[in-house]
N, C-alpha and C positions, 0 to 999 in steps of 0.2 A: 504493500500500500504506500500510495505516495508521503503519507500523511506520517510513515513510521524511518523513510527518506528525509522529509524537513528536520521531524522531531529529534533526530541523530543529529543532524549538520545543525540545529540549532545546540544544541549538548555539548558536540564536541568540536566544533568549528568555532560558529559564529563568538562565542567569548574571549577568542584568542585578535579575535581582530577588534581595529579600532572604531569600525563601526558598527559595534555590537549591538548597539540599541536600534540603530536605524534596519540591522537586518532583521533584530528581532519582531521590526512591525512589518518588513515585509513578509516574513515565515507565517505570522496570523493570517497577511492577508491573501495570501497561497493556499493555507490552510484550508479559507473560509470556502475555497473553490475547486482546489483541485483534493481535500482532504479525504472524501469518498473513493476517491480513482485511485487506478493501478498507473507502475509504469508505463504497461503497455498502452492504457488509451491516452497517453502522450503522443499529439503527431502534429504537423503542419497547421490541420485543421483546428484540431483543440485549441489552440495556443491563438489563433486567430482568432475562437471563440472566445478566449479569454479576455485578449485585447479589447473586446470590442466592450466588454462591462470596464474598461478603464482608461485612460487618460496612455496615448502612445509614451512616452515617458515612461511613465509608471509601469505600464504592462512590461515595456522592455527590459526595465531595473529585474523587477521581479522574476520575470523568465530568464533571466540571464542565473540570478542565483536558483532559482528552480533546477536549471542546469550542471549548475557546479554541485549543488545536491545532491542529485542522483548521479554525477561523475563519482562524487567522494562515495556514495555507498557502493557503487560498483567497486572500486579500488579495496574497499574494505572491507566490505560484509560480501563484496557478488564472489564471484564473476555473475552480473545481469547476461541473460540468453543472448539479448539484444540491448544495442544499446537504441533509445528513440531518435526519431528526427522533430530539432527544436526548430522553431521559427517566432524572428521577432520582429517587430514593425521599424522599419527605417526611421533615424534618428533626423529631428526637427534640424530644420537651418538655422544656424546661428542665433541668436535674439538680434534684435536690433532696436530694445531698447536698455535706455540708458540717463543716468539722471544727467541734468543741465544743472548749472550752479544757483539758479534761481528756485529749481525742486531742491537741491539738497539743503539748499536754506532752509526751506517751508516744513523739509521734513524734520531738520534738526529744532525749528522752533517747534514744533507739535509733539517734539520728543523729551522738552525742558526741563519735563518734571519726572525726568526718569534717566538717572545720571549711569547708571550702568547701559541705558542702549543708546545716550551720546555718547561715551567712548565707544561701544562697537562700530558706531556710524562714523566717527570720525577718523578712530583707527583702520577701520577700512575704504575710506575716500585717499585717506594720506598714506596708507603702504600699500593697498590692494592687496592685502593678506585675505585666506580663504576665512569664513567663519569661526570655522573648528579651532584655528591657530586662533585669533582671537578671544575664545571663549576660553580656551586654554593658558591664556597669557598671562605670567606669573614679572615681577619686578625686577627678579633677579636675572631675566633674560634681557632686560634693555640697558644698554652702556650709556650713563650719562657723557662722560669724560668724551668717549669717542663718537656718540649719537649716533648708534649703531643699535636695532632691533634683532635678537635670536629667534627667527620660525620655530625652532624644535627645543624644548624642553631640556636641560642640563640632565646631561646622563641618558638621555634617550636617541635613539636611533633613528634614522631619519627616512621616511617611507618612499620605498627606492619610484614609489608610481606618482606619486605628488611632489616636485621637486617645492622646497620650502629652504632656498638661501636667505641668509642673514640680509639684511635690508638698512641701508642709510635713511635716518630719518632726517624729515625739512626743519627748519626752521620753525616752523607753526605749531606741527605736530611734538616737536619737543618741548613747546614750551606748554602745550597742555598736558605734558606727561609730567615737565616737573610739576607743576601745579596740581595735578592728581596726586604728587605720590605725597607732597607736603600733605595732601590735608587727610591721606590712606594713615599715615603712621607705620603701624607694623604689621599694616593686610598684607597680604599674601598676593594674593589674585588679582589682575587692574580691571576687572572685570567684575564687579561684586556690589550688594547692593551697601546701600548704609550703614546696616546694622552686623554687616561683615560675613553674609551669606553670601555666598558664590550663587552664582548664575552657570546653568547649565543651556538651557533653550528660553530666550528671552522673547519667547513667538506671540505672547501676550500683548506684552506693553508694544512692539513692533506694529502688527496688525492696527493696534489702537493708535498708534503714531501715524500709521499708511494711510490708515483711513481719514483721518480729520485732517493731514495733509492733500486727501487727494491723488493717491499714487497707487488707487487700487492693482493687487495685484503680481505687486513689485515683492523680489523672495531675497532675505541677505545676502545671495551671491550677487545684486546688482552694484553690490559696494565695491568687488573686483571689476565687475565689469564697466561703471562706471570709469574705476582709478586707467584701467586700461587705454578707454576711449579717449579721458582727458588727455593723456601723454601721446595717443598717437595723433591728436588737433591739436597739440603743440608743437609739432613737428620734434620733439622727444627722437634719436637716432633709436631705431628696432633693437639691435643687440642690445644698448643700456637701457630698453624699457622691457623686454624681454626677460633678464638678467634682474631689473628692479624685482620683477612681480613674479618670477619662479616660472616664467611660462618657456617654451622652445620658442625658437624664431617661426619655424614654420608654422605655431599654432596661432600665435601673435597675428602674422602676416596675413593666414586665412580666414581668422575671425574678427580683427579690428584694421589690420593692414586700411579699409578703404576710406576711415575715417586720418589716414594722414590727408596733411594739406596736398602735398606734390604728389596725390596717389594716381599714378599709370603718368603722368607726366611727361617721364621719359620714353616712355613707348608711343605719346601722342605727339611729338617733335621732334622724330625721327625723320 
């Protein structure tokens, strides 16, 4: 049963990774559909059925570790007779949208009174760091002396599929970090509420920010992609804006490359 496939890879898999939680609400929502069925009626079609009760996105995420799933229990419990034929919905184009400096105002005022998701929103306008890095952001990773931000956690390893280099910070954004840390004392976390709770998922107060700004919608990875867009309409060189935000040149080039100023330029005055 499929249902005794998830329940394994949720056991013994999904806790070792770092995004444990996030697979553990895909595994429910596998569960809630494919939890009756066998391997076998996994095919082309199913999975097409599936899609069609979800968001191409989402179905994709899902079937992808559906996948890995029943790879792992074949490797470990099978040998399976067979193994299925997965199929998943082609991956959306690009976003092409992105905050203007007049939304990230509107959003940072609708967000005033909620001082743990102005830091995330400003930490991620001014580094284009992913979320996860953000949320995870401890004191002892950012170098006043040298105004230099650590991605990765002292002592941890650094995730060979999401590159995360150390980051020079601006001039703005240091000065609201020293100003955070005078008034932190001896928190911990730059991400935390008042009373010196950590914040894990700030999807609350965010929503309630989006919303009364107007930006219905809009999911925290717009704060990378935003940081991305503004560096390439400043005509920012690719490898040092590439290099800033942990991304490859070719990912850069294909996903925001056409928001440079001089973009195809040289190929139009030829």
């Amino acid at each position: 049963m499929i249902a005794d496939v998830l329940t394994v890879y949720g056991k013994e898999v999904a806790p070792t990774k770092k995004t444990a939680r996030n697979m553990s609400y895909k595994i429910n929502a596998l569960l809630d559909w494919w939890g009756d069925k066998t391997v076998a009626d996994i095919s082309a079609k199913s999975c097409r059925a599936y899609t069609a009760s979800k968001t191409a996105p989402m179905a994709a995420a899902e079937i992808k570790l559906l996948r890995s799933a029943v790879k792992y229990w074949h490797q470990e419990y099978g040998p399976l007779h067979f193994m299925p034929v997965f199929w998943t919905p082609q991956a959306n184009p690009p976003r092409e949208r992105w905050l203007t400096k007049s939304d990230a105002a509107r959003f940072l005022f609708h967000a005033r009174r909620h001082q743990h998701l102005r830091r995330m929103i400003l930490l991620g306008l001014y580094t284009g760091s992913r979320p996860g890095v953000i949320l995870s952001l401890t004191w002892d990773q950012i170098d006043f002396k040298t105004g230099v931000m650590s991605r990765v956690p002292r002592g941890a390893k650094q995730d060979e599929k999401k590159r995360a280099p150390k980051v020079k910070l601006g001039r703005r954004i240091l000065a609201h970090l020293r100003r955070w840390r005078r008034m932190d004392g001896k928190e911990v976390k730059v991400i935390c509420h008042y009373k010196g709770r950590a914040v894990a998922e700030p999807w609350q107060t965010w929503a309630r920010a989006r919303e009364a700004a107007g930006l219905d919608g809009i999911t925290p990875h717009i704060l990378r992609h935003t940081r991305a867009t503004w560096m390439m309409q400043a005509g920012v060189p690719i490898w040092d804006a590439a290099g800033f935000l942990g991304m490859t040149v070719k990912t850069l080039e294909q996903v925001y490359g056409h928001h440079a100023p001089d973009h195809q330029e040289r190929a139009a005055n030829i």
